[in-house]
N, C-alpha and C positions, 0 to 999 in steps of 0.2 A: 543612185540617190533616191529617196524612199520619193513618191507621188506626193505626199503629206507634206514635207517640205517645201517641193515646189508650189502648193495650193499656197501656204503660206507664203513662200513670199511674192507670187502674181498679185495676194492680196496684198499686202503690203503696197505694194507697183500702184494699184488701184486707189487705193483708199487716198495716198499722197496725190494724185490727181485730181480727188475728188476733192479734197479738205484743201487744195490749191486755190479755188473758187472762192474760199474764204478771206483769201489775201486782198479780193478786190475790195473787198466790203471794207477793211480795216483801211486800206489805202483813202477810200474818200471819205472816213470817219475821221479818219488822223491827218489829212490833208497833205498826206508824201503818196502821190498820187503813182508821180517814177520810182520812186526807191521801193513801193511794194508792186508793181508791176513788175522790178526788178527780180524778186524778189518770187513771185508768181512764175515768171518767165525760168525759172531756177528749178522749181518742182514740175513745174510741165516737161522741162526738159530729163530730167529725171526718169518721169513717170515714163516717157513714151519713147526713150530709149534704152531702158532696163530689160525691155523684152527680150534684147539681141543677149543679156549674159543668160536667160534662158535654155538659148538656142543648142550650146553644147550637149548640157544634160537631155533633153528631148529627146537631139541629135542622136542620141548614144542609145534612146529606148526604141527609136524606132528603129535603128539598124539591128537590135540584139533582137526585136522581134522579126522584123523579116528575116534574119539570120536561119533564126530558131522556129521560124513558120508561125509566132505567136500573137498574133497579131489582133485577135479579137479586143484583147483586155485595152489597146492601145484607143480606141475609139472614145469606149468608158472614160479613163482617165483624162482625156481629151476635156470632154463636158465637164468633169470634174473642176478642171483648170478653171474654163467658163465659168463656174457656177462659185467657184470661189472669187473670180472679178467681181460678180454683179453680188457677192454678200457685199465685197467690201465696199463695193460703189454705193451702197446703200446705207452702210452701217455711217459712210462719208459724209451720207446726204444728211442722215440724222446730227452729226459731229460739228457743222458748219456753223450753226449760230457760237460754239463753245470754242472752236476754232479761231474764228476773226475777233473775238474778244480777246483773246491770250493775244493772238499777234497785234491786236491793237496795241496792250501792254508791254510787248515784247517792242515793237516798232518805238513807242514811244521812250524808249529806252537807250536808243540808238543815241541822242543827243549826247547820254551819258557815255556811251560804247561808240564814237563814229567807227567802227571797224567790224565788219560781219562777222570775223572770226571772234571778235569779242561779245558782240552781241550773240549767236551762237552760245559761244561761254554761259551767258548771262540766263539764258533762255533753259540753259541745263543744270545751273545752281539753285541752290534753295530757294532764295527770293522767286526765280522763273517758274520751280515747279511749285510754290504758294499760290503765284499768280493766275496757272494751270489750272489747280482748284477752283479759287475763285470766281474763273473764267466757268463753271459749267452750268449749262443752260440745257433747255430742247429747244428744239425748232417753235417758234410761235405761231399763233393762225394767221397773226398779222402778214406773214411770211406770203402768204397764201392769197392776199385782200389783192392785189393788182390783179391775176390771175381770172377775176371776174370779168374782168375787161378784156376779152378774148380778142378783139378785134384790134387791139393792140399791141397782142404779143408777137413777135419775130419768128412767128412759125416757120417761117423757113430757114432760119437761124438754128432753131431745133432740131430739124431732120435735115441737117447737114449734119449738126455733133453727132444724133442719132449712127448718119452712114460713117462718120467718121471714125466715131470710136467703136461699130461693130467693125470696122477693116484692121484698126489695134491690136482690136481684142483675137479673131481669130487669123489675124496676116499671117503669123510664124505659125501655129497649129495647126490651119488650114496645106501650107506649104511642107511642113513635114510629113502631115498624111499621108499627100500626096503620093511620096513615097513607095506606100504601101501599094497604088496604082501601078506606080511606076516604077520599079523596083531596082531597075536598069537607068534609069536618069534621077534615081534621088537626091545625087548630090546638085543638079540643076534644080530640083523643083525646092529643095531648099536654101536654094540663093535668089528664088522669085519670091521669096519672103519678103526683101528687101525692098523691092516694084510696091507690094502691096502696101507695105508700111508708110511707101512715099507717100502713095495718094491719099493714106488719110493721116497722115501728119501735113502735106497741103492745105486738106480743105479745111482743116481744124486750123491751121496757123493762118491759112490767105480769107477765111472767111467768117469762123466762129469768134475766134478769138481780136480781130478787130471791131468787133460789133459791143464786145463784154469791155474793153477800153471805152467806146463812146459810151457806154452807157455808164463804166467807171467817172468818167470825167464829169459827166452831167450829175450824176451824186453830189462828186464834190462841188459842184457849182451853187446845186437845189438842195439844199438835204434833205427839205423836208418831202418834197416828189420825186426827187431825184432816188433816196437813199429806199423808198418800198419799191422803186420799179426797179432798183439794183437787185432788192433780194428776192424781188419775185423773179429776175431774170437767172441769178444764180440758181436757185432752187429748179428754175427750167431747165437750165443747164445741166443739173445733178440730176434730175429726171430722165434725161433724152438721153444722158450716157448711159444710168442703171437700162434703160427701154434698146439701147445699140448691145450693151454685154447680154440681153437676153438672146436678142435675132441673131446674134454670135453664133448659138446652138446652132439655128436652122442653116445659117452660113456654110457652117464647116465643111461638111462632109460636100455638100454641091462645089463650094467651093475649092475642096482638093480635086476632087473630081475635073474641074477647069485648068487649073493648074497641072494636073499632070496633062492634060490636052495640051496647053498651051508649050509647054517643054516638049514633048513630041512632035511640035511644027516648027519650032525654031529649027534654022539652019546649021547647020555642023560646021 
């Protein structure tokens, strides 16, 4: 499978992560606070388990290069991967005010469609993609106004999504490198893929994403300070991820390098 394709669709993987942040905002605009958390909950899960249909195609370059002793070019396209997340996580970050306006539209629609598969339907019809149009925006500075207030913001809420979504971004690359290290335990170093992905789908589910709920809630309570400190926290969020798929790059290769360590001290 060509490298081109799979850039494509990691980004794909990425951007629906990103543009998932969107959902909060419409949730405490539209006051179905659960039903787009639901909803949320549905593209997160998407987003940060689509890595693993990755895994085969990878699987298959890295063993035809070590096979074949070719193994330089595998690094390259490696970062390539990278560098196609953090376009998309950004092109996401730009997409989010045009975003949670359709889904506001979309959502509010639901009364007429109680059925996701309908809604769905409704959402890929003419009316939905009118609404789609209608729906587009840029990002505003207002977006940006809380942000002043540094002393406010959940920085440590940030450099967790940061570590979390750089362990994402390079857990399965990082792990198939490996490989290349270890040429004789590749098929262990890419099932420590799976270790890595845990820890940061933990810290992103036990810690980022309960903090983006209480501040979902307090929107819908406050709109009027609730709903700038939503979006300067989403835009933080979109921030800290594009900032984790860069340090991705620096990850990797130390990172395989660990991983093949690590499969060589494991017990037989």
């Amino acid at each position: 499978m060509s490298i081109y394709y799979l850039c494509f669709f990691i980004a794909i993987i990425h951007l629906i992560a990103t543009l998932s942040y969107g959902v909060r905002i419409a949730g405490a605009r539209t006051g179905k606070v659960a039903f787009c958390l639901s909803l949320f909950n549905i593209l997160v899960l998407v987003s940060r388990t689509s890595n693993t249909l990755l895994t085969p195609a990878l699987s298959k370059r890295v063993e035809s290069g070590i096979d074949t002793g070719l193994t330089d070019g595998l690094q390259h396209e490696f970062h390539l991967l990278i560098f196609s997340a953090s376009a998309a996580t950004l092109l996401g970050a730009c997409l989010i005010p045009m975003f949670q306006r359709y889904v506001t539209s979309v959502v509010g629609a639901f009364d007429r469609f109680p059925s996701l598969p309908m809604m769905v339907r409704y959402a890929l019809s003419k009316p939905g993609i009118k609404a789609l149009g209608a729906s587009w925006t840029v990002p505003s500075k207002a977006n940006f106004s809380y942000l002043a207030a540094s002393h406010r913001l959940p920085w440590n809420i940030f450099a967790m999504n940061v570590i979390g979504s750089a362990l994402l971004a390079t857990g399965v690359l990082s792990s198939l490198y490996a490989g290349v290290y270890a040429p004789d335990l590749r098929m262990t170093t890419g099932q420590l893929s799976a270790v890595v992905n845990f820890f940061g789908t933990i810290l992103l589910f036990a810690f980022v994403d309960p903090y983006l709920s209480y501040v979902t809630d307090g929107a819908a309570k406050n709109a009027q300070e609730g709903d700038t400190r939503l979006r300067a926290a989403v835009f933080g969020m979109a921030g800290s991820r594009l900032l984790g798929t860069v340090i991705a790059h620096f990850l990797m290769i130390p990172g395989a390098h660990m991983i093949a360590w690590i499969a060589r001290i494991i017990p037989a």
